[in-house]
N, C-alpha and C positions, 0 to 999 in steps of 0.2 A: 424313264429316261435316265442315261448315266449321263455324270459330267465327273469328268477324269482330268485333274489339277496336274500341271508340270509345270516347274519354274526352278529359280535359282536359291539356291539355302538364305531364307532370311529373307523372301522377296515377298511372301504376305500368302501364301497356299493355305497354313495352320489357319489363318484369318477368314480364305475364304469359304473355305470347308465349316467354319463354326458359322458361318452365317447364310451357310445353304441347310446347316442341319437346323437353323433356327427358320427355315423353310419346309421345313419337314422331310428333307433329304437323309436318307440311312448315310452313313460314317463310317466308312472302309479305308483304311492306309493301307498301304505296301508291305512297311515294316514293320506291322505289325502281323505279317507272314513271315515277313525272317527274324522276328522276335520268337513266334513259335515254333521254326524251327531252330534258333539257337537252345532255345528252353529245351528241346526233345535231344539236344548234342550236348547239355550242361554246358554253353556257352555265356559267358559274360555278354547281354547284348549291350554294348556298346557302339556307338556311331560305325568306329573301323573294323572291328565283328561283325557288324551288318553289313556291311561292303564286301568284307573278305567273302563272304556266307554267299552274296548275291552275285561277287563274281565267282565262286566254285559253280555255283550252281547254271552259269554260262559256260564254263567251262568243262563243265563233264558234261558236256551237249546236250540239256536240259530245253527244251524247245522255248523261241525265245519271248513268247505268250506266258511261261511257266506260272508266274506272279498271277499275273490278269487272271488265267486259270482258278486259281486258288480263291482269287476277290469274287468271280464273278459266281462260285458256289456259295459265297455269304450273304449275295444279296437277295433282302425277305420283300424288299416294299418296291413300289410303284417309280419311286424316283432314289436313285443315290449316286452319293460325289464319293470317288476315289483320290485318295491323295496322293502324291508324292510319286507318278508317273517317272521311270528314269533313262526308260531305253523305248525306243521304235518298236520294238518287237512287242513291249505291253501295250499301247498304244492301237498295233494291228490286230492284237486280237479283242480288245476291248470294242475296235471297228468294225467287229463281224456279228455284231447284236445291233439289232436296232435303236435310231435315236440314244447314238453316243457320241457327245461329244468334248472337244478337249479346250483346257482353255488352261492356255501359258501367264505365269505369270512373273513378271519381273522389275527390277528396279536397282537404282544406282548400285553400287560395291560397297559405298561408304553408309551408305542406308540400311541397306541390309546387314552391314556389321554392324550398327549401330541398334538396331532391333535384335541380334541374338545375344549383343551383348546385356540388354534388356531384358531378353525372355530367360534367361538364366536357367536353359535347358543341358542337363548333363552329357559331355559331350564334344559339346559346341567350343570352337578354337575360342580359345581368351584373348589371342592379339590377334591386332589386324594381318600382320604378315604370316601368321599359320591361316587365321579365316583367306584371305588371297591365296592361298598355294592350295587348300582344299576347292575351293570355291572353281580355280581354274581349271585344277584335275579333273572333279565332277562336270564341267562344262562342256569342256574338249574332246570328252569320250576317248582320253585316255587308257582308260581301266575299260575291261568287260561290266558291260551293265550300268554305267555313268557316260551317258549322253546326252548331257541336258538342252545342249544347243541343237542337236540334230531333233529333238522332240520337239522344241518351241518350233522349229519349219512345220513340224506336222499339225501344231496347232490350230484346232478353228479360231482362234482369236488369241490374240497379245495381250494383255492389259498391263500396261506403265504402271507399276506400281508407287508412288514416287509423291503422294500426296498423303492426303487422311483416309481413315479407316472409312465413312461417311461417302469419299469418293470413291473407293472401293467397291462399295455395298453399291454404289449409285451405277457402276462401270456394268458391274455382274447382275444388273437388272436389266440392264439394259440389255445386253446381252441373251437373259434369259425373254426378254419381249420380244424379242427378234427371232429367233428361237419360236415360240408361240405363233409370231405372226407368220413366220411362214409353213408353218404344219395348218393353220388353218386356208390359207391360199393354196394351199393343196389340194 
């Protein structure tokens, strides 16, 4: 089974990715394909280097699966979560393997600045009004390859991110039972 994480920067994805691998789900990101390909271009990977990389790479008509493509040759085990889902096109080709599925997730503005300002990951806007102006670009599907909003519709499932880490884990159980329960009524 895959399960392929989309949501909004700072909305708790990192979160639930470590707590599907502590389910024993193999751990594949996104960008950590345009990490190696910055590394193969002596690229600083940087937040807006991985952007720039991922919309070139939309842009010389790289088919729009490219990413997905690249993930779904890493994966060794039985189950794993993809992170950081940013466009429809990874999403459709992730959806042409069996038993994949997507799960969006999100939460307030002010929340989720409030957590990257926390995770103190390099990169990440230091005020609120750069985190809003990135947050909305990526959203909006502005840019090639940042459509975060048009992914959450593709979602099998939302989850409010908006509580504790405990409700979270509790959400994406739930989730994964349901999931369970109906491959066996099958």
């Amino acid at each position: 089974m895959i399960i392929a994480l989309t949501g909004t920067i700072g909305s708790g994805k990192g979160e639930a990715a470590k707590y599907l691998q502590e389910k024993k789900f193999q751990y594949l990101v996104y960008s950590d394909v345009l990490r190696e390909i910055a590394k193969q271009k002596c690229i600083e990977p940087t937040r807006e280097n991985l952007h720039r990389i991922g919309r070139k790479i939309k842009e010389e008509g790289h088919d729009p699966g490219f990413l997905s493509k690249r993930l779904l040759k890493k994966i060794t085990e039985k189950d794993a979560v993809v992170d950081g889902v940013r466009n429809v096109g990874e999403i459709q080709e992730l959806k042409r393997h069996a038993r994949t599925f997507v799960i969006g997730i999100t939460a307030s503005q002010r929340l989720r600045f409030q957590r990257i300002v926390l995770r103190k990951r390099e990169g990440d806007p230091a005020t609120f009004a750069a985190f809003k102006r990135i947050d909305n670009i990526e959203n909006r599907g502005r840019t090639k390859g940042q459509e975060i909003n048009a992914c959450l519709r593709h979602a099998d499932i939302t989850i409010h991110n908006n509580g504790s880490i405990k409700e979270l884990h509790g959400k994406i159980d739930r989730f994964l039972d349901s999931i369970v329960s109906k491959s066996h009524a099958q």
